[in-house]
Legacy VTK file of the C-alpha trace (Angstrom):
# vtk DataFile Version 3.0
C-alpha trace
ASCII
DATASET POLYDATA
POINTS 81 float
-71.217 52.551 -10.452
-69.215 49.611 -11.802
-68.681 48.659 -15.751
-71.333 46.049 -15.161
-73.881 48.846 -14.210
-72.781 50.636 -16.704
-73.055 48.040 -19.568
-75.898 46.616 -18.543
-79.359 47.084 -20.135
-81.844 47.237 -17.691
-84.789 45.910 -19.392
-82.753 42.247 -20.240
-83.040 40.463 -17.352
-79.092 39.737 -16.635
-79.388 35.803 -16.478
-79.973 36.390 -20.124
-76.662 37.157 -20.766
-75.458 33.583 -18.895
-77.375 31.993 -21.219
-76.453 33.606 -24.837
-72.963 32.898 -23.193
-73.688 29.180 -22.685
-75.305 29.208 -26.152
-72.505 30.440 -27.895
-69.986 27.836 -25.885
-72.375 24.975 -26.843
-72.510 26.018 -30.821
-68.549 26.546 -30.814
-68.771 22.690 -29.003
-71.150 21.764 -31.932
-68.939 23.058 -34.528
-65.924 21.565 -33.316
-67.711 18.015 -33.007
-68.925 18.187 -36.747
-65.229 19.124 -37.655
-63.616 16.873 -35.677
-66.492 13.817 -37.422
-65.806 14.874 -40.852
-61.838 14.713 -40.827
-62.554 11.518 -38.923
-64.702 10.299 -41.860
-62.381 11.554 -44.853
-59.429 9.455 -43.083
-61.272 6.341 -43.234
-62.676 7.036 -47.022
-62.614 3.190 -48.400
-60.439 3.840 -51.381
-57.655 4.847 -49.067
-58.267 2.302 -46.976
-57.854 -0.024 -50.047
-55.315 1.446 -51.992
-52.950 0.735 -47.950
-54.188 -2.740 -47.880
-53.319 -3.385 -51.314
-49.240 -2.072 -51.195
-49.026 -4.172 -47.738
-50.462 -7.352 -49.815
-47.895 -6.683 -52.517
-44.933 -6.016 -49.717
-45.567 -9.199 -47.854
-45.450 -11.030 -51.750
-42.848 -9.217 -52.925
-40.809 -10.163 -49.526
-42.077 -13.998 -49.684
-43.668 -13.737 -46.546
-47.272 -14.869 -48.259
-47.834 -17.167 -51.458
-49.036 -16.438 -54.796
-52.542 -18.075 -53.544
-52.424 -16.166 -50.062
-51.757 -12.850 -52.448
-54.351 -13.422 -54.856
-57.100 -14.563 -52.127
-56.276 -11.535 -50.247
-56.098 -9.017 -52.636
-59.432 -10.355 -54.205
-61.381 -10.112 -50.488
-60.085 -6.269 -50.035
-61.866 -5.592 -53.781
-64.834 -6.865 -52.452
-64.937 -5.053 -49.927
LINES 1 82
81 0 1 2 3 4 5 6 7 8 9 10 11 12 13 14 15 16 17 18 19 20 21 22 23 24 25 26 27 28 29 30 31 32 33 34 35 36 37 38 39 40 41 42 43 44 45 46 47 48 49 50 51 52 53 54 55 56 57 58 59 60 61 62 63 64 65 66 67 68 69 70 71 72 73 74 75 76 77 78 79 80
């Protein structure tokens, strides 16, 4: 008799156990997927997103590479949005 045998419940059918197996890898898929989403989604929250956009405005005018207009113009379209 092997461990299988052993192990084994008679009355369950054993394809049963193939499929709670594939089950269980497709929730642990699931979960990763919704993890992976949500840390994807936090990184690209819009205030973040802003606040970056805003300190490379002020570096290029602070370093003369855009005017007082370009600066203002810009800076004005990222608070819109």
């Amino acid at each position: 008799m092997t461990f299988a045998e052993e192990t084994h419940n008679p009355l369950v059918p054993p394809v049963y156990d193939l499929v709670w197996s594939v089950v269980a890898v497709l929730v642990v898929v699931a979960v990763v997927v919704v993890v992976v989403l949500v840390v994807r989604r936090a990184r690209r929250a819009p205030g973040r997103r802003h606040e970056q956009r805003l300190a490379e405005l002020d570096d290029l005018h602070a370093r003369g590479v855009i005017s007082d207009d370009e600066h203002r113009e810009a800076r004005a379209e990222v608070l819109r949005g």
